[in-house]
matplotlib code that plots the C-alpha trace (Angstrom):
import matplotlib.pyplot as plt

x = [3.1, -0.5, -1.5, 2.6, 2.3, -1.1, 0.0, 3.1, 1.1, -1.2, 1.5, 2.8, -0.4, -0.8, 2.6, 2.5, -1.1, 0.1, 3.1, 0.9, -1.8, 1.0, 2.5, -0.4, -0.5, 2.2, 3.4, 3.9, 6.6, 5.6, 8.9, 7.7, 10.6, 11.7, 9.6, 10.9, 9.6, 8.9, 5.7, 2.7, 2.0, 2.2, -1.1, -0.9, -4.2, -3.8, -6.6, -7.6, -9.4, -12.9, -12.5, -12.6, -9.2, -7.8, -10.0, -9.3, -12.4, -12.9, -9.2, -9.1, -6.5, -5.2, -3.1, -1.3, 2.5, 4.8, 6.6, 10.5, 12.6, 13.4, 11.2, 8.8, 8.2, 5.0, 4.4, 1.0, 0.9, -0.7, -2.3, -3.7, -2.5, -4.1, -3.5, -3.4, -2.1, -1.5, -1.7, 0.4, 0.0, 2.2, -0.7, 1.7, -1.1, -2.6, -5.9, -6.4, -6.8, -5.1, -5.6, -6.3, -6.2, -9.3, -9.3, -8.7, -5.3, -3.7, -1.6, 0.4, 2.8, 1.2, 2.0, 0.9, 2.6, 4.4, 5.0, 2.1, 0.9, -2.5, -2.6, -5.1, -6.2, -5.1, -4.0, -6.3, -6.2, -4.6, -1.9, -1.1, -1.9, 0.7, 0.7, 1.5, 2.3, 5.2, 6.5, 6.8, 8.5, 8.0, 9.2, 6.6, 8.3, 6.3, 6.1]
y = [-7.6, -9.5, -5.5, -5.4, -9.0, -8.5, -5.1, -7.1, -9.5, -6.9, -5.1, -8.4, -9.7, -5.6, -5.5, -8.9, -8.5, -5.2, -6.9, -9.3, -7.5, -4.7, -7.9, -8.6, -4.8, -4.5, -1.7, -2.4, 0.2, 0.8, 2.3, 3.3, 3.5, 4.6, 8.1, 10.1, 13.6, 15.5, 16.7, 15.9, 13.4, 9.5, 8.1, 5.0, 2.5, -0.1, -2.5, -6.0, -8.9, -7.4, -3.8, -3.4, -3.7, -1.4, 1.3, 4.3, 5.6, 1.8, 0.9, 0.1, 3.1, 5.6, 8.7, 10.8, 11.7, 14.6, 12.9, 13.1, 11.9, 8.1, 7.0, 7.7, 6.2, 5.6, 3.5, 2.1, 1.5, -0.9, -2.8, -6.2, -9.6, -10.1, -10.4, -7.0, -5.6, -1.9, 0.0, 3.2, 6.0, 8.9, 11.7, 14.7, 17.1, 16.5, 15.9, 13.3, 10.5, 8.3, 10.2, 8.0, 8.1, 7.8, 4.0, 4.2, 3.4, 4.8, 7.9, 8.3, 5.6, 3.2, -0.1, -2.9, -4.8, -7.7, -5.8, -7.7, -6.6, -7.1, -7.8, -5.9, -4.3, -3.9, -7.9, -9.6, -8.9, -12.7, -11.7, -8.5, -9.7, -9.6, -11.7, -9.3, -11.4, -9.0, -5.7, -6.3, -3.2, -3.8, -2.1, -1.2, -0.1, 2.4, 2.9]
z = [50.0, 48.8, 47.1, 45.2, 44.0, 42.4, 41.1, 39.3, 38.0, 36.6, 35.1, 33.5, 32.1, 30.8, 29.0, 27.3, 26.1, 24.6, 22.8, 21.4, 20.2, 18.4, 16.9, 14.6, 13.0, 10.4, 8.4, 4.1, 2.4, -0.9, -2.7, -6.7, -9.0, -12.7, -12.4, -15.4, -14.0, -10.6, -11.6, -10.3, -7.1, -7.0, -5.8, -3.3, -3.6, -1.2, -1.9, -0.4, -1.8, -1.1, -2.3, -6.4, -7.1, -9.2, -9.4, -7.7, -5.0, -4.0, -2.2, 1.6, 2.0, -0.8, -0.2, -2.7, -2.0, -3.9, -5.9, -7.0, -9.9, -9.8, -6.9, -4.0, -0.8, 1.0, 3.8, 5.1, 8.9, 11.3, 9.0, 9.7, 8.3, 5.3, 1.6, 0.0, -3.9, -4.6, -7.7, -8.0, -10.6, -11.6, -11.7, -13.6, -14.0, -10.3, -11.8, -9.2, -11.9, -14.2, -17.6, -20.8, -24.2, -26.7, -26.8, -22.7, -22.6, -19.9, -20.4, -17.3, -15.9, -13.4, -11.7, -9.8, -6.6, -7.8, -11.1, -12.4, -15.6, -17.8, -21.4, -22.1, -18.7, -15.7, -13.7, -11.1, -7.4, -7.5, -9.7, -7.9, -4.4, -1.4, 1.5, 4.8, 8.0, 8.9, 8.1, 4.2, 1.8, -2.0, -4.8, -8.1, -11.1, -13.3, -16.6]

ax = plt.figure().add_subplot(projection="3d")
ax.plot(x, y, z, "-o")
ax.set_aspect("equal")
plt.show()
């Protein structure tokens, strides 16, 4: 009876230290909207506040998806809570960057979580950043 009650216990302690250690991973859902074309791939840089956000090589996790018209869906799993911001990128020509102009202005739709936008170049990680405390999906509108 002593060996079941211990082996109970065990199995208690086992199955709510599991539930709380899955509860503090989350997943984010990135859903990018308003692509005018199925060419190419939609790249996913999720970055937080110590990687250089936005350039693409230096994010915390990146993937590129096949894309279709009007939007793509990505999602980035067990993830810690944290503060993150993503930048997204409609790569047509699946060169595996953001293609500019002469005076560098970008020449492929892109976007930022929170929809932020620059002036001039691309916003901060404050004005892009997310807070994830619990499965979050956001939607980035690219143009």
């Amino acid at each position: 009876m002593k060996s079941l009650s211990i082996f109970l216990l065990f199995g208690l302690v086992s199955f709510t230290s599991g539930k709380r250690s899955h509860s503090t991973r989350n997943d984010l859902t990135v859903t990018v909207t308003n692509i005018q074309n199925s060419k190419g791939k939609i790249s996913f840089g999720l970055f937080r506040k110590e990687d250089s956000f936005p350039i693409k090589g230096k994010q915390f996790k990146g993937v590129f998806v096949e894309t279709t018209k009007s939007k793509t869906k990505y999602t980035f799993l067990d993830l810690d809570k944290n503060d993150y911001a993503v930048a997204v990128f409609h790569d047509e020509n699946n060169n595996g960057i953001l293609d500019k102009n002469l005076v560098g202005a970008p020449t492929e739709a892109y976007g930022f979580s929170r929809n932020a936008r620059g002036m001039f170049s691309a916003p901060s990680f404050e004005e892009a950043k997310i807070t994830l405390n619990d499965n979050k999906s956001i939607e980035i509108w690219i143009k």
